[in-house]
C-alpha positions as MATLAB code, in Angstrom:
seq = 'XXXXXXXXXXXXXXXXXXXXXXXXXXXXXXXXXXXXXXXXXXXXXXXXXXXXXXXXXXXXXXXXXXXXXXXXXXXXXXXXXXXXXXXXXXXXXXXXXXXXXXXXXXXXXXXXXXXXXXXXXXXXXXXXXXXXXXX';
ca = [
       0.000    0.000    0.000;
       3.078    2.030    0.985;
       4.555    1.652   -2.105;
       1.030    2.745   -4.391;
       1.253    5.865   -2.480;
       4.881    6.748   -3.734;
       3.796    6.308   -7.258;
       0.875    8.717   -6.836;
       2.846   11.441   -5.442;
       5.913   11.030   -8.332;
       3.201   11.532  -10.444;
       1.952   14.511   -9.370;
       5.442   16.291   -8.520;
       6.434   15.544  -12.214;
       2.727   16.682  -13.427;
       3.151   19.492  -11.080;
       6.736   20.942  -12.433;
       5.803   20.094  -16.186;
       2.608   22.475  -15.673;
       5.000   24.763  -14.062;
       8.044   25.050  -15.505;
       6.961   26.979  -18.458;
       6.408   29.407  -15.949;
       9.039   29.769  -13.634;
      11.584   30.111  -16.984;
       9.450   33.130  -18.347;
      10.169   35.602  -16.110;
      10.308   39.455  -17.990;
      13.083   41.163  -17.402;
      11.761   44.542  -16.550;
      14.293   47.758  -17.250;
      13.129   50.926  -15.795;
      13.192   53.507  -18.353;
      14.111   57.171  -16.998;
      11.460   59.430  -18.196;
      11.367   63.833  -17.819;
       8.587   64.190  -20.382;
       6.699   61.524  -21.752;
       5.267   64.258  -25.057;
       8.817   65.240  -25.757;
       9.814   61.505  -25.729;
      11.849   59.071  -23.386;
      14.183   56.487  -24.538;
      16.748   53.822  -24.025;
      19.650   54.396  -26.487;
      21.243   51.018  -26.105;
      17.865   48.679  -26.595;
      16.929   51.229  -29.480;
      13.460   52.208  -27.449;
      11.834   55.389  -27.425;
       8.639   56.133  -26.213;
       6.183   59.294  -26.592;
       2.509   60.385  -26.535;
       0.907   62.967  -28.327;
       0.002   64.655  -25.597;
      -0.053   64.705  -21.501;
      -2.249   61.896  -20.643;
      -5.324   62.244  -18.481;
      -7.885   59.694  -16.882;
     -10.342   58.313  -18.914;
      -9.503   60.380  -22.143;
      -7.906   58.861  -25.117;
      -4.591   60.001  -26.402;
      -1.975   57.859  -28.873;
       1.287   55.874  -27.735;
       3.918   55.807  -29.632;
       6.811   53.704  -29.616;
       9.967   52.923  -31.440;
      11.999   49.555  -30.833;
      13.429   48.322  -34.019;
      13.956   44.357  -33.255;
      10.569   44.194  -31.912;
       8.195   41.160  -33.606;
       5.480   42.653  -31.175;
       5.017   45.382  -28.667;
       2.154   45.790  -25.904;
       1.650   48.437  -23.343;
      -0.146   48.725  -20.431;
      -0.969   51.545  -17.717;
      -0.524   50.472  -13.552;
       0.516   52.364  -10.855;
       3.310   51.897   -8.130;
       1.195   49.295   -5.191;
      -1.739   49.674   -6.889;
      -3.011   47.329  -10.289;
      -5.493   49.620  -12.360;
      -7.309   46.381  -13.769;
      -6.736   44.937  -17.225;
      -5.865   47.244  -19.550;
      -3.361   45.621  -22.269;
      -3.152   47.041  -25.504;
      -1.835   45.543  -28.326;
       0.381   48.243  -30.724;
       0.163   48.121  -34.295;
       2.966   48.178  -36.503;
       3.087   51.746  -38.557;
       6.552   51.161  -40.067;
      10.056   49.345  -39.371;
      10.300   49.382  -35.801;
       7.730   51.499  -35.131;
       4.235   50.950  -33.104;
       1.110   52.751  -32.443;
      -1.618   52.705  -30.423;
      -5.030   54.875  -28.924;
      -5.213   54.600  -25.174;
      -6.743   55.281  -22.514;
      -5.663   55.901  -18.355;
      -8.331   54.258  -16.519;
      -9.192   56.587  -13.886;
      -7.719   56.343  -10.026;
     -10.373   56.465   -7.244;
      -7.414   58.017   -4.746;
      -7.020   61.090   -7.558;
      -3.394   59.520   -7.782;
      -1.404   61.159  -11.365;
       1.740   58.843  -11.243;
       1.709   55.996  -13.750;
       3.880   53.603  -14.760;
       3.884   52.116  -18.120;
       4.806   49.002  -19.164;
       5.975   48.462  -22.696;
       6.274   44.948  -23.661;
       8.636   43.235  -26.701;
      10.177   40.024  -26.480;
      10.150   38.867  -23.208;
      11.272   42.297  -21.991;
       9.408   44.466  -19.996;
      10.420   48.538  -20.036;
       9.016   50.084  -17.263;
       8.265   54.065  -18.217;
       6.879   56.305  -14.683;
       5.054   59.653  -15.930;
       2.256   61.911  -14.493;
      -1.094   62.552  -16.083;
      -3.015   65.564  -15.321;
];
């Protein structure tokens, strides 16, 4: 009886680390991107990223991302804030030319009146991370 038992739980370790592996290998390496003023433009020179909307950003109004990474198959952005997850809001960019993506956005809107953001631009299996204010 001892023995049936073993089996069972070798089973569901190896079931257990095959589900999870995937996982645990996946992690995003997430590089903070300095950031002054997010309508002039921010960058990273050495990854080839720069990021800019068209104008300063405000809760629950649209407004266009823009970003430039050339090596990029994909890029996806999406709007939190420091301690605090603003709900699902992932957009997908398109592409608009080499390299470069574009999207309409939109904040969602903070019940605490909070203005400091942090966006997360996503491109193979990097994460930039991009702090700016909105109005």
């Amino acid at each position: 009886m001892m023995r049936r038992h073993g089996w069972w739980v070798l089973i569901v370790v190896v079931l257990a680390i095959g589900l999870l592996w995937p996982r645990l290998g996946s992690r995003d390496q997430v590089i903070p991107v300095p950031c002054q003023d997010i309508v002039a433009g921010c960058g990273l020179a050495p990854a080839g990223l720069r990021v800019r909307f068209d104008r300063q950003p405000d809760a629950l109004q649209r407004f266009k991302v823009y970003v430039e990474l050339p090596e990029a198959p994909e890029v996806h952005a999406s709007f939190n804030m420091r301690g605090m997850e603003m709900g699902f809001n992932r957009y997908r960019l398109l592409a608009d030319g080499v390299g470069r993506w574009q999207a309409e956005v939109m904040l969602p809107a903070c019940i605490q009146g909070r203005k400091d953001w942090l966006m997360m631009v996503e491109a193979g299996g990097v994460r930039y991370e991009i702090p700016f204010n909105s109005r």
